[in-house]
C-alpha positions in Angstrom: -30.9 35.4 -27.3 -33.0 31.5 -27.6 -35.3 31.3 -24.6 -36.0 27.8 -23.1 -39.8 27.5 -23.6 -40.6 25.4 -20.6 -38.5 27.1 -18.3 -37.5 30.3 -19.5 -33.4 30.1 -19.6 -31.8 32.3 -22.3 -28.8 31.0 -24.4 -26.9 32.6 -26.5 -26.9 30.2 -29.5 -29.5 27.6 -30.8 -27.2 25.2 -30.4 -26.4 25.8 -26.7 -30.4 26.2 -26.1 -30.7 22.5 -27.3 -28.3 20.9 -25.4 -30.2 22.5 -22.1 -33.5 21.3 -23.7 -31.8 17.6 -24.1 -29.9 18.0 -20.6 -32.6 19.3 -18.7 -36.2 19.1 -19.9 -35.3 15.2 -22.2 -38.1 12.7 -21.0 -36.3 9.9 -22.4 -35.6 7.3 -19.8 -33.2 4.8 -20.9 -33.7 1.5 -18.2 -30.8 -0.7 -17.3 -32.1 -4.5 -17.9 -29.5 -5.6 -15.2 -30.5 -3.7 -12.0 -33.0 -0.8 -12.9 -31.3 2.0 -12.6 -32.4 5.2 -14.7 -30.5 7.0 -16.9 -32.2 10.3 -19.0 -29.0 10.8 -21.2 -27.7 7.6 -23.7 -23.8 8.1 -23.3 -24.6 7.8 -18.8 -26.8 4.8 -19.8 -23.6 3.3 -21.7 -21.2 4.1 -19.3 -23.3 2.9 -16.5 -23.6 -0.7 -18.6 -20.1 -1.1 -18.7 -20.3 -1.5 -14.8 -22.3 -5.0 -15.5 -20.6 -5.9 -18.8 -16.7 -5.1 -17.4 -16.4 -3.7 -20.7 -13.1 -1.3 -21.2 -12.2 -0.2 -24.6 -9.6 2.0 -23.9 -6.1 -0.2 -23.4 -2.8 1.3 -23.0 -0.5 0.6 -25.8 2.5 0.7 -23.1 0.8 -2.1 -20.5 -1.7 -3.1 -21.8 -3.9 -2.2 -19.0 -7.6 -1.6 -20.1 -10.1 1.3 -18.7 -13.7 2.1 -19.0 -13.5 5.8 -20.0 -10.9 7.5 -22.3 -9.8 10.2 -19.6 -8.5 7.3 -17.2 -6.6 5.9 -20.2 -4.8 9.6 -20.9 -4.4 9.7 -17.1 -2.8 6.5 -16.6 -0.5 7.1 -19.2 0.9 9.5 -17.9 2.0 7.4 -15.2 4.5 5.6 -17.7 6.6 9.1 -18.2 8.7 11.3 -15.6 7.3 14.4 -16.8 4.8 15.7 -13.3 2.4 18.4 -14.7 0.2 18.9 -11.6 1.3 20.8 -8.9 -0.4 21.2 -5.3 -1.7 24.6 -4.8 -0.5 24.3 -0.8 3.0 23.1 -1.1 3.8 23.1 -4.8 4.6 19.2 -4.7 4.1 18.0 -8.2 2.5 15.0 -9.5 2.2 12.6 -12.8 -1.5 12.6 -12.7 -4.8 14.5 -10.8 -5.4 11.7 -8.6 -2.3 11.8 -7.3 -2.3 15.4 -7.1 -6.0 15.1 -5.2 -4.7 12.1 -2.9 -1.6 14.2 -1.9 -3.7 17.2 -0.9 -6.2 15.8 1.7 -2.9 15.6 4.0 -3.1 19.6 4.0 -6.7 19.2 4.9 -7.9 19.7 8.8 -8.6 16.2 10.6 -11.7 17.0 12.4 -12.5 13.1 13.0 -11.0 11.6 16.2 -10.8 8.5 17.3 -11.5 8.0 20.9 -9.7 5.0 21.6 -6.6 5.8 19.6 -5.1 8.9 18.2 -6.1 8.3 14.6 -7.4 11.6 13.0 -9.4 11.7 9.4 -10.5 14.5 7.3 -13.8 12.6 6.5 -16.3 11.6 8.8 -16.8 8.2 7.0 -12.6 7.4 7.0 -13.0 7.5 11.1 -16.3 5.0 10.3 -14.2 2.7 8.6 -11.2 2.9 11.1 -13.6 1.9 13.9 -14.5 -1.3 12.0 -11.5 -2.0 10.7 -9.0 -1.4 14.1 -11.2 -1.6 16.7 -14.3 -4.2 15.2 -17.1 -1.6 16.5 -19.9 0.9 14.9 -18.2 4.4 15.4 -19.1 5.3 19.2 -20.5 7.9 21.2 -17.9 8.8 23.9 -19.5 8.7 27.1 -17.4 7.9 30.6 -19.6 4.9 31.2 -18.3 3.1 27.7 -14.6 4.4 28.2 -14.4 6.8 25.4 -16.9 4.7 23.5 -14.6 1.6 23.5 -17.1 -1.6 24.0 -16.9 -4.6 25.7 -15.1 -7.7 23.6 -12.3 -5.2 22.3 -9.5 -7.7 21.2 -5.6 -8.3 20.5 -5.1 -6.5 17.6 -6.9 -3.2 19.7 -4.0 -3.2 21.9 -1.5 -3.9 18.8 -3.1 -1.0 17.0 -2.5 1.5 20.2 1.3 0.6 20.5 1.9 0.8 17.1 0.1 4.2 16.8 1.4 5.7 19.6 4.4 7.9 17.8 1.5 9.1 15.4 2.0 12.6 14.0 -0.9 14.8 15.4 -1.6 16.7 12.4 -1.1 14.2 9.9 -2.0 11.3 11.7 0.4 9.1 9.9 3.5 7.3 12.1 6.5 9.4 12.4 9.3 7.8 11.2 
């Protein structure tokens, strides 16, 4: 066994011990010149530049579409064939890619976030956040009777569009019916 000497860890090769030591205990601070953010590892730092430069190195021989990081290139090429490897552990749909596969599942997730003005649902506290600003042009309220469910004053059109449009909504999924 190779014991970490500043904090004690035991590895079972040298080589394993060093990449802790790097990972973990590396005082190395690499700086971005553009906005200052600290990176202690050299391949984040170069990722992380890419974000200023727009650089993506990795181009799709099929579409020529170019990506950042090798992993989205294998993933969207697998988008060009029929073959779906990924399968959802809930209701065996499959999929061409993980992100598909990840996007699919959050419909088997539990909406816990309700709107009180409409019936929208979310699984994620910040998707009802960002249905308040987007349908109803208000900061997510708290319901109260005074503020009608937390609707405020100056509600518009498109509120009363949104309601009537959204009111065969499936209550588990929260997507229309059809």
């Amino acid at each position: 066994m190779y014991a970490c000497d500043q904090c004690g860890k035991q590895y079972g090769s040298k080589a394993r011990l060093s990449a802790h030591v790097f990972n973990y205990h590396n005082t190395k601070k690499y700086v971005c010149e553009h906005c200052g953010k600290v990176s202690t590892h050299p391949v984040t730092h170069k990722r992380h530049l890419m974000v200023h430069t727009g650089d993506k190195p990795f181009k799709c021989d099929i579409c020529f579409k170019s990506f950042d990081r090798k992993a989205r290139l294998d993933d969207h090429v697998r988008s060009h064939s029929d073959v779906k490897e990924f399968e959802c552990d809930v209701c065996q749909a499959k999929f061409k890619t993980l992100d598909q596969t990840r996007s699919h599942r959050k419909i088997h997730e539990e909406r816990r976030y309700k709107c009180h003005v409409c019936k929208f649902t979310s699984v994620k506290r910040y998707g009802l956040t960002k249905h308040y600003r987007r349908v109803h042009f208000m900061e997510r309220p708290e319901p109260t009777k005074e503020n009608g469910g937390g609707l405020q004053n100056g509600a518009n059109v498109h509120l009363e569009h949104h309601m009537i449009n959204n009111a065969a909504m499936h209550p588990q999924t929260g997507f229309l019916k059809h």
